[in-house]
C-alpha positions in Angstrom: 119.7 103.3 107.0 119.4 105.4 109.8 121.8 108.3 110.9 121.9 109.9 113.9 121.3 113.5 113.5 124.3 113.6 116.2 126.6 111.8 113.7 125.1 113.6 110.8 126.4 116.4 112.2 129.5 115.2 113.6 130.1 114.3 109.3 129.9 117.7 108.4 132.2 119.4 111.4 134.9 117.1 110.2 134.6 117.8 106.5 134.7 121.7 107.4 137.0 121.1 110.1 139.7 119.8 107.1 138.5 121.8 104.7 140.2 122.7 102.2 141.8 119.1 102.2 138.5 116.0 101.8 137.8 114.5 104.9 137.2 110.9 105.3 135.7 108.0 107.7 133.5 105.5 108.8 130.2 104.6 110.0 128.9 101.3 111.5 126.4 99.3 113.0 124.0 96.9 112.5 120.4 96.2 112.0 120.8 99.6 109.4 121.0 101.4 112.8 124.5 103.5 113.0 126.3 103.2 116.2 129.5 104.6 116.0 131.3 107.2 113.7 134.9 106.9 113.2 136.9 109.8 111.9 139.9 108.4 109.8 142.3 111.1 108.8 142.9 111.2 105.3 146.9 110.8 104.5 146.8 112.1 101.5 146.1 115.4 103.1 144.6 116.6 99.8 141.8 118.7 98.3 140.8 116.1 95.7 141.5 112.8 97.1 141.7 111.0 99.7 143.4 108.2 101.3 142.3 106.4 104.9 145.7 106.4 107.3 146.2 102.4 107.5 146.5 102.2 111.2 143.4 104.1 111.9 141.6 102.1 109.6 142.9 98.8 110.7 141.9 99.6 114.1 138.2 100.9 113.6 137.4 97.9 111.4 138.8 95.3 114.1 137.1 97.3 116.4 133.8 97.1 114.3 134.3 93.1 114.3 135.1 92.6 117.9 131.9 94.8 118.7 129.8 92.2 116.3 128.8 95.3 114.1 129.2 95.6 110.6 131.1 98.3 108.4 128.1 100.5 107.2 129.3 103.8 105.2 132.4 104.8 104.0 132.3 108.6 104.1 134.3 112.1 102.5 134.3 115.1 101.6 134.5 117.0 98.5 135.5 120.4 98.7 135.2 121.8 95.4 132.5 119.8 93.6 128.9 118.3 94.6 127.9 115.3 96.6 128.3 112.7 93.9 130.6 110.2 93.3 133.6 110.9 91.1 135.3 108.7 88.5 137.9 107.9 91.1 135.5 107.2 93.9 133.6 104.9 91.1 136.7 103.1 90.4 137.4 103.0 94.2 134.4 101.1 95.1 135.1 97.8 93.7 137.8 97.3 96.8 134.6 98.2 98.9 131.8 96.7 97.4 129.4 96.0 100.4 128.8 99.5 102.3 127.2 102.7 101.3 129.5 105.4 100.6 128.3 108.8 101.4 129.0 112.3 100.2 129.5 115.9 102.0 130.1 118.8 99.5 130.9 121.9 100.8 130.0 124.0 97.7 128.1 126.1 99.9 129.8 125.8 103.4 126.4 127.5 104.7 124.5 124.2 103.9 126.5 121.1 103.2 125.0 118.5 100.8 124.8 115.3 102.5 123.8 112.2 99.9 124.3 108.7 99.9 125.2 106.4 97.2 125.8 102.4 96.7 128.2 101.8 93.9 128.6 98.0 92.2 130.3 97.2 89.3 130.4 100.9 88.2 126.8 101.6 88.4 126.1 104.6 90.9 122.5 104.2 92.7 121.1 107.2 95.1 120.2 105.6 98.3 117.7 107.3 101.1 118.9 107.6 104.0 116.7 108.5 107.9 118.4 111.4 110.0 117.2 109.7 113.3 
């Protein structure tokens, strides 16, 4: 998978942007190239959960199939723990089983930890991923 540094960085404006409340999007693309980077704002409106507004999210991912892409990375933030999936997040995975879900903590707001993850049937797998 390959991220633009552009996007990369785009990720972690928007989790400090909403900070203290999580953060929350979308990457896709295809050929494990990202192309676009959608920012979905998290109804929950919450510091230890999130929620993807339903328009927004029905939009990018009609968007995403009319552009022939293909739904990458579900992103958030977590505000007050580290870049690893939680219990919830685990759980919430198996409506999502296909992308990569990645992580921004902002433990140290200095240096945000960026880490991806695939998550099936429960299992939680580190994936590498290119800043590009």
């Amino acid at each position: 998978m390959k991220i633009p540094a552009d996007v990369r960085g785009a990720m972690i404006a928007h989790a400090l942007e909403e900070d203290p409340n999580e953060c929350c999007g979308l990457l896709a693309g295809s050929d494990g190239v990202v192309r676009k980077h959608y920012r979905i704002t998290n109804a929950e409106r919450s510091p230890y959960r999130y929620s993807m507004d339903g328009r927004e999210l029905n939009a990018a991912l009609r968007e995403i199939d009319d552009s022939g892409w293909e739904l990458q990375v579900i992103y958030h933030s977590h505000t007050h723990s580290p870049a690893y999936p939680s219990d919830t997040d685990t759980r919430l995975a198996a409506n999502w089983p296909d992308p990569y879900y990645l992580l921004i903590s902002l433990l140290d707001k200095e240096s945000p930890d960026v880490r991806m993850f695939t998550i099936a049937d429960g299992a939680v797998t580190e994936e590498e991923f290119e800043v590009a």
